[in-house]
N, CA and C atoms as an extended XYZ file, in Angstrom:
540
Properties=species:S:1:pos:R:3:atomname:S:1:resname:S:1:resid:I:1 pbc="F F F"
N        15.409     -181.326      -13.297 N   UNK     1
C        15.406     -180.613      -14.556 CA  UNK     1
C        14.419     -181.288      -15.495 C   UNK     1
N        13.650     -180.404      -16.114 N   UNK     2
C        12.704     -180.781      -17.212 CA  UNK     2
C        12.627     -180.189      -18.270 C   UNK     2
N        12.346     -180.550      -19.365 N   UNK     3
C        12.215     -179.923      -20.663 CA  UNK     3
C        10.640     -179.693      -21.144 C   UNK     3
N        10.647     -178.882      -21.478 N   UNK     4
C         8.963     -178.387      -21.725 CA  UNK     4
C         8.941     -177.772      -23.562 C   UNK     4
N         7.765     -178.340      -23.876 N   UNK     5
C         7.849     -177.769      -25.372 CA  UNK     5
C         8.697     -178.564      -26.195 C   UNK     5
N         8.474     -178.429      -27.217 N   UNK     6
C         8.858     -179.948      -28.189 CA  UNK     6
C         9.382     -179.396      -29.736 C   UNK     6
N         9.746     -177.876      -29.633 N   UNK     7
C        10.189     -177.034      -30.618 CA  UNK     7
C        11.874     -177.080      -30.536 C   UNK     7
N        13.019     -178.081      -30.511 N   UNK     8
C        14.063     -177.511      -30.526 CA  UNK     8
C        14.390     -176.921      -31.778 C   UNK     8
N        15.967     -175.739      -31.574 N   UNK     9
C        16.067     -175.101      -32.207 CA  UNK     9
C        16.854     -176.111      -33.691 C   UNK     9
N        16.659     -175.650      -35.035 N   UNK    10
C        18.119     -176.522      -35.366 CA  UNK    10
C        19.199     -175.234      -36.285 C   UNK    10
N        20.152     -176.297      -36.073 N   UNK    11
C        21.072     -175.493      -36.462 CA  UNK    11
C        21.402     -175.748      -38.088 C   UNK    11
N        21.418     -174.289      -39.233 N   UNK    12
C        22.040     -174.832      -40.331 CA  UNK    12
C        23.632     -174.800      -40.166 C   UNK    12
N        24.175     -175.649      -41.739 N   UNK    13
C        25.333     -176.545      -41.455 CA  UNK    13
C        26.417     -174.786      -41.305 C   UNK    13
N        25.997     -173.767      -42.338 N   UNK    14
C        26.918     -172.518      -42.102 CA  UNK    14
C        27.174     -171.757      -40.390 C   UNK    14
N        25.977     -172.392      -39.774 N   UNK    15
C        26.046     -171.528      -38.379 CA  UNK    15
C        26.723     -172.278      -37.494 C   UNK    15
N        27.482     -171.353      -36.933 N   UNK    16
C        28.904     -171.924      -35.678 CA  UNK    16
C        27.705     -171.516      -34.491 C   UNK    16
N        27.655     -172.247      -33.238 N   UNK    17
C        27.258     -172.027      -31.858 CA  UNK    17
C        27.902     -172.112      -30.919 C   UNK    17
N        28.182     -171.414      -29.822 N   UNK    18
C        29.014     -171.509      -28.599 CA  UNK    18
C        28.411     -171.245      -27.520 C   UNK    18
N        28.143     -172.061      -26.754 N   UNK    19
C        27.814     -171.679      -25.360 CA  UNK    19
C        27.989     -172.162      -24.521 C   UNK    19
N        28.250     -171.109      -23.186 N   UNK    20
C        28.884     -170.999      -21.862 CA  UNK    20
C        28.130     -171.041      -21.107 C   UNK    20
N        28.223     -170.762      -19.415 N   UNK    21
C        26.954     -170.882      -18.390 CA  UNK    21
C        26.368     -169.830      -19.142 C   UNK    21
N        26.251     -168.731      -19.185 N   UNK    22
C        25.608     -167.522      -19.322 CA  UNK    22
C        25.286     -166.795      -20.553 C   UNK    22
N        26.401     -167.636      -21.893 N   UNK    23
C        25.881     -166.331      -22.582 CA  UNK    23
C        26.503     -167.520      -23.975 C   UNK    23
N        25.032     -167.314      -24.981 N   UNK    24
C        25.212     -168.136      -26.357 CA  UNK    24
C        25.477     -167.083      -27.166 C   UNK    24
N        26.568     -167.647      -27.766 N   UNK    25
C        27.025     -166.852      -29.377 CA  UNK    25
C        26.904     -167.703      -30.701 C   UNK    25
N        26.319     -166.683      -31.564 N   UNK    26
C        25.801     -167.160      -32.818 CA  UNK    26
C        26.656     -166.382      -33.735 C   UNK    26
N        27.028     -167.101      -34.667 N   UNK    27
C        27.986     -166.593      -35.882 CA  UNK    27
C        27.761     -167.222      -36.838 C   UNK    27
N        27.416     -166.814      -38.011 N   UNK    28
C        27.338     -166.927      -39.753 CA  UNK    28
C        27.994     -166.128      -40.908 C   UNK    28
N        27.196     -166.377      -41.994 N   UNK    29
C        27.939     -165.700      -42.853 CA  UNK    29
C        27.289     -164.752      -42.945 C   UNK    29
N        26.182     -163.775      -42.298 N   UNK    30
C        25.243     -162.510      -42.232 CA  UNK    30
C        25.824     -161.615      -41.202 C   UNK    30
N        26.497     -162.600      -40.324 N   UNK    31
C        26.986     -161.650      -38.988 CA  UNK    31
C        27.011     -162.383      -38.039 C   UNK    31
N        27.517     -161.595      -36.712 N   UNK    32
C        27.618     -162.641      -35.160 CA  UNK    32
C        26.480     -161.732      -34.274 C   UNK    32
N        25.922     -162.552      -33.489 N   UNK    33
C        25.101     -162.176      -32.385 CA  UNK    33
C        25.285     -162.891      -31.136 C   UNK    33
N        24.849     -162.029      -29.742 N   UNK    34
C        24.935     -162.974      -28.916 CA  UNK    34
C        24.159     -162.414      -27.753 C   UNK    34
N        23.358     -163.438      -27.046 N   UNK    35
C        22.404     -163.243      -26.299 CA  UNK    35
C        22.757     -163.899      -24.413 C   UNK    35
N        22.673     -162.999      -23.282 N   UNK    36
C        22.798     -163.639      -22.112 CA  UNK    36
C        21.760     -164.116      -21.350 C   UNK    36
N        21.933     -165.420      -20.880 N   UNK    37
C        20.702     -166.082      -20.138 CA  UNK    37
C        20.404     -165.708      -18.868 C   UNK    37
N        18.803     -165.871      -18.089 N   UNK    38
C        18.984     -165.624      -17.313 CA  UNK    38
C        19.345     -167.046      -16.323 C   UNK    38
N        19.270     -166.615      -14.956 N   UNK    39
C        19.387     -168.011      -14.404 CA  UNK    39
C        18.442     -168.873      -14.321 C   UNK    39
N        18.347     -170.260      -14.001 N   UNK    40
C        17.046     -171.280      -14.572 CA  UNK    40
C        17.041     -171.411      -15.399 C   UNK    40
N        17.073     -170.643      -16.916 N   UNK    41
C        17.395     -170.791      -18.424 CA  UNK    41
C        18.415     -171.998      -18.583 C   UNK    41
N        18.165     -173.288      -19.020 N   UNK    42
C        19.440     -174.094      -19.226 CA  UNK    42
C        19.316     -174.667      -21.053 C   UNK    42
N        20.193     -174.333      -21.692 N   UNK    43
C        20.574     -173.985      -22.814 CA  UNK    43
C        21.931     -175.414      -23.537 C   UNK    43
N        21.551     -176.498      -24.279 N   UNK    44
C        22.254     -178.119      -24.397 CA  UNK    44
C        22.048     -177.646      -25.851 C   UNK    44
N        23.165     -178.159      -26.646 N   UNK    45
C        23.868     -178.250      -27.733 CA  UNK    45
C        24.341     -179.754      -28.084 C   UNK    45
N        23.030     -180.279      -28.747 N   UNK    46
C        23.548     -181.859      -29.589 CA  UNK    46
C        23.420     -181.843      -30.696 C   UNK    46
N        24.495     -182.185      -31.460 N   UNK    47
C        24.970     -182.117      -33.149 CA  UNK    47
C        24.481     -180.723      -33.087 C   UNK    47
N        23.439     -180.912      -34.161 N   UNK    48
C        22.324     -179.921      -35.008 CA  UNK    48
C        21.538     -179.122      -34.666 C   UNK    48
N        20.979     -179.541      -33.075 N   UNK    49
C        20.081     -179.214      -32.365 CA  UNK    49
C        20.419     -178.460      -30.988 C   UNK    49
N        19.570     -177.818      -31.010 N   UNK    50
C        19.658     -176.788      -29.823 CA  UNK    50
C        18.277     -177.008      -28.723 C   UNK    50
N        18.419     -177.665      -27.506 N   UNK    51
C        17.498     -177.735      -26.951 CA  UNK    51
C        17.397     -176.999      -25.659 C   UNK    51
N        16.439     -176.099      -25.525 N   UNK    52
C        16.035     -175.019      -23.877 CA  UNK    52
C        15.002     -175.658      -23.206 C   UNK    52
N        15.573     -175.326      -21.891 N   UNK    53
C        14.679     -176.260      -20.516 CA  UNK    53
C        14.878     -174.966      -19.602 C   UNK    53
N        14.274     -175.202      -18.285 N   UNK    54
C        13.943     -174.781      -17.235 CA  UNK    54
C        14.462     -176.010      -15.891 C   UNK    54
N        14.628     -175.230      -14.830 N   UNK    55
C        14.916     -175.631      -13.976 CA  UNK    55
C        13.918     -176.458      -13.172 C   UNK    55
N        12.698     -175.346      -13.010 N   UNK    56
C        11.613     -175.472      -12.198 CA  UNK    56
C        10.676     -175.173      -12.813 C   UNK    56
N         9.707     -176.524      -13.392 N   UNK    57
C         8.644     -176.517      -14.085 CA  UNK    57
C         7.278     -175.818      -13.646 C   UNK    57
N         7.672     -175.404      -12.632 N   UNK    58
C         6.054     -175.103      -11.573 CA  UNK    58
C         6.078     -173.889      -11.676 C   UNK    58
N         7.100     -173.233      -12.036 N   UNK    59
C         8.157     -171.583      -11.869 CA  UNK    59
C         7.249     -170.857      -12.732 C   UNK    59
N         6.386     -170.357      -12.511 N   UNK    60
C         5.806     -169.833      -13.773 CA  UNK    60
C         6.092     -168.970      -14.488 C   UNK    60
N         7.889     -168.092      -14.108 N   UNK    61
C         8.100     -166.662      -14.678 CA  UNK    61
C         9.236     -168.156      -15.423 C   UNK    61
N        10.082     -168.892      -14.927 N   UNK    62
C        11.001     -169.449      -15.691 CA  UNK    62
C         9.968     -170.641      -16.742 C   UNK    62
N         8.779     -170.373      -16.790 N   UNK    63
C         8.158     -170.962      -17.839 CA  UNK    63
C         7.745     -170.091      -19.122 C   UNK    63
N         7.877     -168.995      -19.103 N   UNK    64
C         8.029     -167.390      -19.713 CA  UNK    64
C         9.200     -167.497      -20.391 C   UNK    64
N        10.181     -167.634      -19.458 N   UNK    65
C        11.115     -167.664      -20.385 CA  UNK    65
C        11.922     -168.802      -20.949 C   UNK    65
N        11.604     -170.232      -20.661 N   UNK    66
C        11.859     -170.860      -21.475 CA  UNK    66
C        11.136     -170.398      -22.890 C   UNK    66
N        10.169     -170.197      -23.648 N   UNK    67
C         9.301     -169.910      -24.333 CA  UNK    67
C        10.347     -168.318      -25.216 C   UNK    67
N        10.480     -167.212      -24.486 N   UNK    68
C        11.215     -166.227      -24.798 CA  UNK    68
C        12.584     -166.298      -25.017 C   UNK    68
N        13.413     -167.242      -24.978 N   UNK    69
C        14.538     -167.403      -24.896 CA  UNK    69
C        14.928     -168.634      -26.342 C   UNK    69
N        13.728     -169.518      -26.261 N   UNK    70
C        13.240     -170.480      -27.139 CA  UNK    70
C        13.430     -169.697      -28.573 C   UNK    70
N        12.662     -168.577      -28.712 N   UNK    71
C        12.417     -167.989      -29.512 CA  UNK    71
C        13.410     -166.695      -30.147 C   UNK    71
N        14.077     -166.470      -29.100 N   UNK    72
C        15.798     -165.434      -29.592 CA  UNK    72
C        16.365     -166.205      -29.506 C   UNK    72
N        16.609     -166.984      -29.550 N   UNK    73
C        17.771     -168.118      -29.594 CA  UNK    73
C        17.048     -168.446      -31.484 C   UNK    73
N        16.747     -169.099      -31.644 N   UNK    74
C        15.917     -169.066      -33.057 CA  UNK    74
C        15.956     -168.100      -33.843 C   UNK    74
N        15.503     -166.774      -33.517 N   UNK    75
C        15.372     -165.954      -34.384 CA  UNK    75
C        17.278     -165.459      -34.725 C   UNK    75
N        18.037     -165.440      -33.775 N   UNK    76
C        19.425     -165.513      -34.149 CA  UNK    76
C        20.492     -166.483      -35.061 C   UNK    76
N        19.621     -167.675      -34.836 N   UNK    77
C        19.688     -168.575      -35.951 CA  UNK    77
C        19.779     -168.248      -37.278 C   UNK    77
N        18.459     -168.089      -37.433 N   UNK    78
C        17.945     -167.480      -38.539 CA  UNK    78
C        18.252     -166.353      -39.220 C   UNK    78
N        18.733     -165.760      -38.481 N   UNK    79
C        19.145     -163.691      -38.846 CA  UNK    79
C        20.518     -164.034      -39.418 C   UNK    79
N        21.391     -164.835      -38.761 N   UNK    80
C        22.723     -165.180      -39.244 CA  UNK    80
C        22.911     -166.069      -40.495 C   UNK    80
N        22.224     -166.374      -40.861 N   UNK    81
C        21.903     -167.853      -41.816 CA  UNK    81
C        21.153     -167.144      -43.138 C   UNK    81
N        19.849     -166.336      -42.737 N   UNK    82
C        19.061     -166.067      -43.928 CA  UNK    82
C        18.991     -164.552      -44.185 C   UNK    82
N        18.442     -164.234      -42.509 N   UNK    83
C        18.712     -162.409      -42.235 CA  UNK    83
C        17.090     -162.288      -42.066 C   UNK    83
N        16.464     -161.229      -42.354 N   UNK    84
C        15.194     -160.678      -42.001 CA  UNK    84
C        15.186     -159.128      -42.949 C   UNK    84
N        13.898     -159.528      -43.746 N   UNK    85
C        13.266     -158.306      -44.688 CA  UNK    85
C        12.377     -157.310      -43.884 C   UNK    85
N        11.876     -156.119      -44.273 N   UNK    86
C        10.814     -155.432      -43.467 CA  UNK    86
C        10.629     -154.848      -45.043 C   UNK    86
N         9.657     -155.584      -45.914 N   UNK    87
C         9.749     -154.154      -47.297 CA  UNK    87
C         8.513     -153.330      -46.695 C   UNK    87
N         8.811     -152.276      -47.514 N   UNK    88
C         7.764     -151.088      -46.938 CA  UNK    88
C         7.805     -149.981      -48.603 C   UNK    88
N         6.360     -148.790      -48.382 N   UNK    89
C         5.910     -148.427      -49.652 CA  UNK    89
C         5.909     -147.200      -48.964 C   UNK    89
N         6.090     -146.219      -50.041 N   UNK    90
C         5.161     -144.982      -49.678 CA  UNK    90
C         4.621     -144.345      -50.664 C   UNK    90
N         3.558     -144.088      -50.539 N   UNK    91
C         1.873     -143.242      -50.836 CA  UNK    91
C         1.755     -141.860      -50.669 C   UNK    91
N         1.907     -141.126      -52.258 N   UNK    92
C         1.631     -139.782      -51.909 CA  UNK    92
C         2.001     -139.032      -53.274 C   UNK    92
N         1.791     -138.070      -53.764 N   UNK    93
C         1.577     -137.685      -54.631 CA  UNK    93
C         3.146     -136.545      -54.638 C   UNK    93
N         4.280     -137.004      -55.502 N   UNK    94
C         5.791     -136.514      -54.928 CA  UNK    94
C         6.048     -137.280      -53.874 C   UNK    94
N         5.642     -137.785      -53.220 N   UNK    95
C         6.498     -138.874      -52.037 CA  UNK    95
C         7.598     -139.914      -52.944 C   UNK    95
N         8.238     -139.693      -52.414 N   UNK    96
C         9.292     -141.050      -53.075 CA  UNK    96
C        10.700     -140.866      -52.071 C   UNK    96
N        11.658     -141.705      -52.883 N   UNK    97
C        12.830     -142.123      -51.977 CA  UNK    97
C        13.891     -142.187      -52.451 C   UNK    97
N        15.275     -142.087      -52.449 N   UNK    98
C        16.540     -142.056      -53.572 CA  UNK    98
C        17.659     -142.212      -52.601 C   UNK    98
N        18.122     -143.236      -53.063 N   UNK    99
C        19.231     -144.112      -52.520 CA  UNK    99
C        21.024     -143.563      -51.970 C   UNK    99
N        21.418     -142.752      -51.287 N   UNK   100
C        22.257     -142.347      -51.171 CA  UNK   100
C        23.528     -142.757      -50.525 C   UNK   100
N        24.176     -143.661      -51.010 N   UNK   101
C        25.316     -144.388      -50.252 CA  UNK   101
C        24.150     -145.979      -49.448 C   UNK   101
N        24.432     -145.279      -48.033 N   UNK   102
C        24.165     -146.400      -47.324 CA  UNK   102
C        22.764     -146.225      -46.996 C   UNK   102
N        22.583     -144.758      -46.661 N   UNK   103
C        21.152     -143.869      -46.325 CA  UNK   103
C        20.086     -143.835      -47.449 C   UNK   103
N        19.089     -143.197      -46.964 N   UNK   104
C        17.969     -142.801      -48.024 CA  UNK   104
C        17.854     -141.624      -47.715 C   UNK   104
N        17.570     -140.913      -48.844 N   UNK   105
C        17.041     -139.585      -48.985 CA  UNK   105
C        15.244     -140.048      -49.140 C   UNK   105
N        14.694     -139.171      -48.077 N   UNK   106
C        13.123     -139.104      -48.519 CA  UNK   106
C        12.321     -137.782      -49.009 C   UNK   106
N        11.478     -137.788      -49.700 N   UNK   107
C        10.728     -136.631      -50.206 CA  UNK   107
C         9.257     -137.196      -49.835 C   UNK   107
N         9.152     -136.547      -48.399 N   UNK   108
C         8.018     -136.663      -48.015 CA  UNK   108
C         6.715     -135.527      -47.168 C   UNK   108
N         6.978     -134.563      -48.539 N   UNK   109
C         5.706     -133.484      -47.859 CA  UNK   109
C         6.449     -132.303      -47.175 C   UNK   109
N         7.833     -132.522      -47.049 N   UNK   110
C         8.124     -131.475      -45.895 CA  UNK   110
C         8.651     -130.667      -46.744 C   UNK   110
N         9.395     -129.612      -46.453 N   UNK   111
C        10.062     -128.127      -47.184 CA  UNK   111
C        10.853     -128.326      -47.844 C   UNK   111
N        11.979     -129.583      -46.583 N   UNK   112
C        13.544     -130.104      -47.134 CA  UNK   112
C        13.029     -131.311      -47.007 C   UNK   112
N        14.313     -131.822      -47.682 N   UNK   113
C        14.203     -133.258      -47.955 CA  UNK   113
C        15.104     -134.115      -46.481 C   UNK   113
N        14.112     -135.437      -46.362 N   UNK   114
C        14.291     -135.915      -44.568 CA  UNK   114
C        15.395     -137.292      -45.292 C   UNK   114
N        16.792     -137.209      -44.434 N   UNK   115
C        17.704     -138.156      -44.533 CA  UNK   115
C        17.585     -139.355      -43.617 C   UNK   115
N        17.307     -140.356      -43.824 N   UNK   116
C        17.704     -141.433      -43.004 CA  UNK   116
C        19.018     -142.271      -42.996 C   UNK   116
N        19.861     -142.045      -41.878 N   UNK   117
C        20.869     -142.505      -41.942 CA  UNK   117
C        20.982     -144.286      -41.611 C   UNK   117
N        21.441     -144.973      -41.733 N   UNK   118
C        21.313     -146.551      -41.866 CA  UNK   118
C        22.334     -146.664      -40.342 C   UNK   118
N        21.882     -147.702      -39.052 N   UNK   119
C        22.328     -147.744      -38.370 CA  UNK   119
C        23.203     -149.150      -38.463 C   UNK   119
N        24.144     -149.240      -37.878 N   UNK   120
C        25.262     -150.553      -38.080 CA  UNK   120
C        24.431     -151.612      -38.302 C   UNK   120
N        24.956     -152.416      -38.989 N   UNK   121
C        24.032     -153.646      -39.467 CA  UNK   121
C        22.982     -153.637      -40.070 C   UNK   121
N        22.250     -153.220      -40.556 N   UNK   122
C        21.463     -152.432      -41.262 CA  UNK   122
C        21.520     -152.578      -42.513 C   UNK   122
N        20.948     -152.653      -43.660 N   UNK   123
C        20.841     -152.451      -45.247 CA  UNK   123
C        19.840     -151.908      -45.460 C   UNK   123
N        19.382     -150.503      -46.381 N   UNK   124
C        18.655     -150.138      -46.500 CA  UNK   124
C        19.249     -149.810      -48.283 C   UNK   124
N        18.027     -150.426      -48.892 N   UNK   125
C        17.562     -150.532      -50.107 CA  UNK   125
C        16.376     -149.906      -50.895 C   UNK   125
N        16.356     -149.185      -51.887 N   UNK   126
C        15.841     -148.574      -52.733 CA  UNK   126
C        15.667     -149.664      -53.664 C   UNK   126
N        14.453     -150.009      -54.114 N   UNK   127
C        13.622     -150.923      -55.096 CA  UNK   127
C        13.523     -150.336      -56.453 C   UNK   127
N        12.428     -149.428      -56.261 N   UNK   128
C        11.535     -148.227      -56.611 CA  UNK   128
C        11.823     -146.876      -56.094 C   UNK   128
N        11.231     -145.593      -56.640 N   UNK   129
C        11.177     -144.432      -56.239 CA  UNK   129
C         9.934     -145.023      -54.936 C   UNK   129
N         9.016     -145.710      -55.141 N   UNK   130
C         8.467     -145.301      -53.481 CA  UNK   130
C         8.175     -147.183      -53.113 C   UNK   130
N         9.555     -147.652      -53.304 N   UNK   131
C         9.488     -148.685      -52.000 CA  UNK   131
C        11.102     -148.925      -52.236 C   UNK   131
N        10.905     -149.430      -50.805 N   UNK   132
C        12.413     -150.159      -50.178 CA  UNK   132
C        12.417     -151.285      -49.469 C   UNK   132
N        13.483     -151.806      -48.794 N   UNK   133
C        13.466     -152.576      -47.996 CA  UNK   133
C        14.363     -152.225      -46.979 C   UNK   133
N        14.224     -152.702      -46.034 N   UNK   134
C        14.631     -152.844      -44.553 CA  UNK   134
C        15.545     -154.033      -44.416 C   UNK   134
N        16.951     -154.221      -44.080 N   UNK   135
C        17.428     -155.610      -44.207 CA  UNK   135
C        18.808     -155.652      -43.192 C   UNK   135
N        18.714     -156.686      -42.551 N   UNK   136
C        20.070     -157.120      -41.762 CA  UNK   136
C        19.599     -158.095      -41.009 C   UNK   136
N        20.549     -159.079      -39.573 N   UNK   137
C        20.860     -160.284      -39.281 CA  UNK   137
C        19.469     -159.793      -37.675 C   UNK   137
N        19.671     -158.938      -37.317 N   UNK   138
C        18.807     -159.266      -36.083 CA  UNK   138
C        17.188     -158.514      -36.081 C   UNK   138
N        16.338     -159.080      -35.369 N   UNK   139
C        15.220     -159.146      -36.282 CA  UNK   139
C        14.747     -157.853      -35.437 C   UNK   139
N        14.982     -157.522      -34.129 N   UNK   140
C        14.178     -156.574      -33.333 CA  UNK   140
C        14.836     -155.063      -33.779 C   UNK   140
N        16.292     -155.461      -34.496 N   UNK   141
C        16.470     -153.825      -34.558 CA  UNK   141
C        16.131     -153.573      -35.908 C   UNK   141
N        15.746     -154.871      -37.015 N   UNK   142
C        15.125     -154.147      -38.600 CA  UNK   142
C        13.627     -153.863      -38.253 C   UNK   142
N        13.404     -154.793      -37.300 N   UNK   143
C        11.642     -154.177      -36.675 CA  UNK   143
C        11.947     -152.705      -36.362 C   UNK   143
N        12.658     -152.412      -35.802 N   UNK   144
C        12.885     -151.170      -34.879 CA  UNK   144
C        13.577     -150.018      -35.893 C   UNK   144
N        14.478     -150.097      -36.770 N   UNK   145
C        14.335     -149.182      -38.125 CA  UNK   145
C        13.269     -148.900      -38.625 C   UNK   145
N        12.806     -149.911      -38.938 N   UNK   146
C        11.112     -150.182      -40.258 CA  UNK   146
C        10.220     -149.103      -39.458 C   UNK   146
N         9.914     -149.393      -38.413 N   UNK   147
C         9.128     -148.402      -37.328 CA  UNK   147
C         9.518     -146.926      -36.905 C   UNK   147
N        10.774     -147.149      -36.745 N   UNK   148
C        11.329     -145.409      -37.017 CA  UNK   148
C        11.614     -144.794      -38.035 C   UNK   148
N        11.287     -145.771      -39.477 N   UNK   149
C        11.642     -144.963      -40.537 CA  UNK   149
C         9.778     -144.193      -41.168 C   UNK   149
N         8.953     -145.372      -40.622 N   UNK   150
C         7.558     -145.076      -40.712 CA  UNK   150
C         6.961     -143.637      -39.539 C   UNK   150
N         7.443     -143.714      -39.477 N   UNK   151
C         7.040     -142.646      -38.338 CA  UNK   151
C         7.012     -140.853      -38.700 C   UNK   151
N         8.410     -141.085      -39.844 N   UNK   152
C         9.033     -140.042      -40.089 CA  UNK   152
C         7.498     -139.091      -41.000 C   UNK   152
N         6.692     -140.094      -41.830 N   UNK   153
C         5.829     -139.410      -42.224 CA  UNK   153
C         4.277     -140.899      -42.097 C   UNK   153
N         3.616     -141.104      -40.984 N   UNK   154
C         2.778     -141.979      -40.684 CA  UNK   154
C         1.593     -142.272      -41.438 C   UNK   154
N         1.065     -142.844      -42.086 N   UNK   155
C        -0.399     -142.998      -42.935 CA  UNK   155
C        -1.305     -142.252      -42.443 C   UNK   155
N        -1.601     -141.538      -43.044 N   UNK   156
C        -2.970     -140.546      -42.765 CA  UNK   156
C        -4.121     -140.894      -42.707 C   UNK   156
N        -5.255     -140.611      -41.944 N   UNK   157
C        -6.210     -141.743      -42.489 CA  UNK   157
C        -7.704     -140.963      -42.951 C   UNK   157
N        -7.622     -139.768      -43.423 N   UNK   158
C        -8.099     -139.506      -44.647 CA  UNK   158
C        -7.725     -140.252      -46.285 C   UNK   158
N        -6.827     -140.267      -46.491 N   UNK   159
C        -6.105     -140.524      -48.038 CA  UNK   159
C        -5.316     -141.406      -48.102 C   UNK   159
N        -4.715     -141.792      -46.471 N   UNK   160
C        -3.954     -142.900      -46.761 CA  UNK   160
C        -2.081     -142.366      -47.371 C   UNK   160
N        -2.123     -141.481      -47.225 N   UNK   161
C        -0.418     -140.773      -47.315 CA  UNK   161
C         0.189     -141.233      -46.487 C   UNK   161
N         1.406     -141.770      -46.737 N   UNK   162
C         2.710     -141.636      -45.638 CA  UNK   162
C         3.342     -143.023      -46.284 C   UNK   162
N         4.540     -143.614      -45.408 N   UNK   163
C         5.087     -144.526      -45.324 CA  UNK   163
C         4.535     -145.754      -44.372 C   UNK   163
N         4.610     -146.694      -45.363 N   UNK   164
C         3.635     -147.829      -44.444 CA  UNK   164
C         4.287     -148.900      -44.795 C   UNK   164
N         4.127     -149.949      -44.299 N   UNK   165
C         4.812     -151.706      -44.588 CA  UNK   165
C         3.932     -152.259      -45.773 C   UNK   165
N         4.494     -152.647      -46.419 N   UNK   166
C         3.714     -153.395      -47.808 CA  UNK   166
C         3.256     -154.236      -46.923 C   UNK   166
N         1.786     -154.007      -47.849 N   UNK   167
C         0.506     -154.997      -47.929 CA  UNK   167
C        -0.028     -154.309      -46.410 C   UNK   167
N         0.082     -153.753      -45.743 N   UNK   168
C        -0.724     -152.820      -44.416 CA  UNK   168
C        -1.606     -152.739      -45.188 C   UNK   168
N        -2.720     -152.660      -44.098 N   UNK   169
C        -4.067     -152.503      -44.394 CA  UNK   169
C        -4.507     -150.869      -43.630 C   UNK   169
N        -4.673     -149.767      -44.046 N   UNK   170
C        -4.893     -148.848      -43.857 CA  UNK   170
C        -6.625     -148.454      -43.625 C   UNK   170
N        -7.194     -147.681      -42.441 N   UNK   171
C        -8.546     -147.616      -42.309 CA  UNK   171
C        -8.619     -146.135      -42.300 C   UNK   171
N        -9.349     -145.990      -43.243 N   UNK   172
C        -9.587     -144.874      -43.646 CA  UNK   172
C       -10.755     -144.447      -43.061 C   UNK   172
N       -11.227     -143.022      -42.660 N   UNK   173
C       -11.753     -142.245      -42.727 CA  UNK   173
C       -12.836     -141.645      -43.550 C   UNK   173
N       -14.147     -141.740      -43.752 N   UNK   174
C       -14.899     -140.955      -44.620 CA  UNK   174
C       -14.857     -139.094      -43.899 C   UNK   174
N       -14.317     -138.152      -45.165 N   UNK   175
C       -14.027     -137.139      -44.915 CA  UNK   175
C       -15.417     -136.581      -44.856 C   UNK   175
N       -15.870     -135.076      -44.717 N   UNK   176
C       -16.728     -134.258      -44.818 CA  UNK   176
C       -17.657     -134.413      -46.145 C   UNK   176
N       -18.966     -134.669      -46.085 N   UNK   177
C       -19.466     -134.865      -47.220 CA  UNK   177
C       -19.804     -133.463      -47.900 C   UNK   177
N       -20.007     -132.173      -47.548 N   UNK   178
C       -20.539     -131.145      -47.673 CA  UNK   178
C       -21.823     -130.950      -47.471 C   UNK   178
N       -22.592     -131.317      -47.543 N   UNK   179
C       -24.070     -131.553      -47.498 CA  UNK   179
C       -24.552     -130.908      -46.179 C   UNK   179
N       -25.608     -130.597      -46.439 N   UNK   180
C       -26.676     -129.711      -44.760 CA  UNK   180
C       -27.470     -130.313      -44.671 C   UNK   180
């Protein structure tokens, strides 16, 4: 057995850790998560620290995932402890957004007005009429809202309309000049 990489995880003093052959659980005051290893993945708990190794250093797929496992193991840390933002804007002339319970109501271009419903764990926040935020403990499914809520109306790239992530850099298009 060897240890590779020199990043262990640490633990803050609010986060509880538990782990078994197969499967680490993370619990805070944001929420509980829990992730299963594969085999070769070997996963040691001293005090504060959380340290991931590999079986077989030569292994080049269990060197993948020391590295991937390194890193959800961490980001669960973190999601439980601090959580994860996605703020995002939208651009458009009547585009905006209004806060309804847990959901958002959007006014974006279409006939009716488009509801986004907030999936478990989830916080979705109204700032402004055209920004919000994206908010809860695990980081791939506020990635994975933020991205399906952008979608609903995508940046145009004439004018630059739609829903986009603050501070995106949008590439625009030079339209038709008229000219012969």
């Amino acid at each position: 057995m060897s240890r590779i990489g020199k990043l262990p995880v640490e633990i803050p003093g609010t986060v509880t850790v538990n782990i078994t052959d197969t499967v680490i659980n993370v619990k805070g005051p944001l929420g509980e998560d829990s992730i299963t290893l594969l085999g070769g993945v070997i996963v040691v708990k001293n005090d504060n620290i959380i340290n991931v190794s590999v079986e077989d250093v030569n292994n080049n797929k269990l060197r993948a995932y020391h590295g991937l496992f390194r890193t959800l193991i961490n980001n669960m840390v973190v999601g439980v402890s601090t959580g994860f933002v996605k703020e995002m804007e939208i651009v458009g002339v009547g585009y905006r957004a209004v806060q309804q319970g847990d959901d958002i109501q959007f006014q974006i271009g279409y006939s009716h007005p488009v509801i986004f419903k907030a999936p478990k764990g989830i916080t979705l926040e109204v700032t402004e009429p055209t920004k919000f935020r994206v908010k809860g403990f695990n980081k791939e499914q506020v990635g994975q809202v933020a991205a399906n809520i952008r979608k609903l109306r995508p940046p145009e790239p004439y004018k630059g309309k739609g829903i986009r992530y603050r501070n995106e850099n949008i590439r625009k298009k030079a339209g038709k000049t008229g000219k012969k």
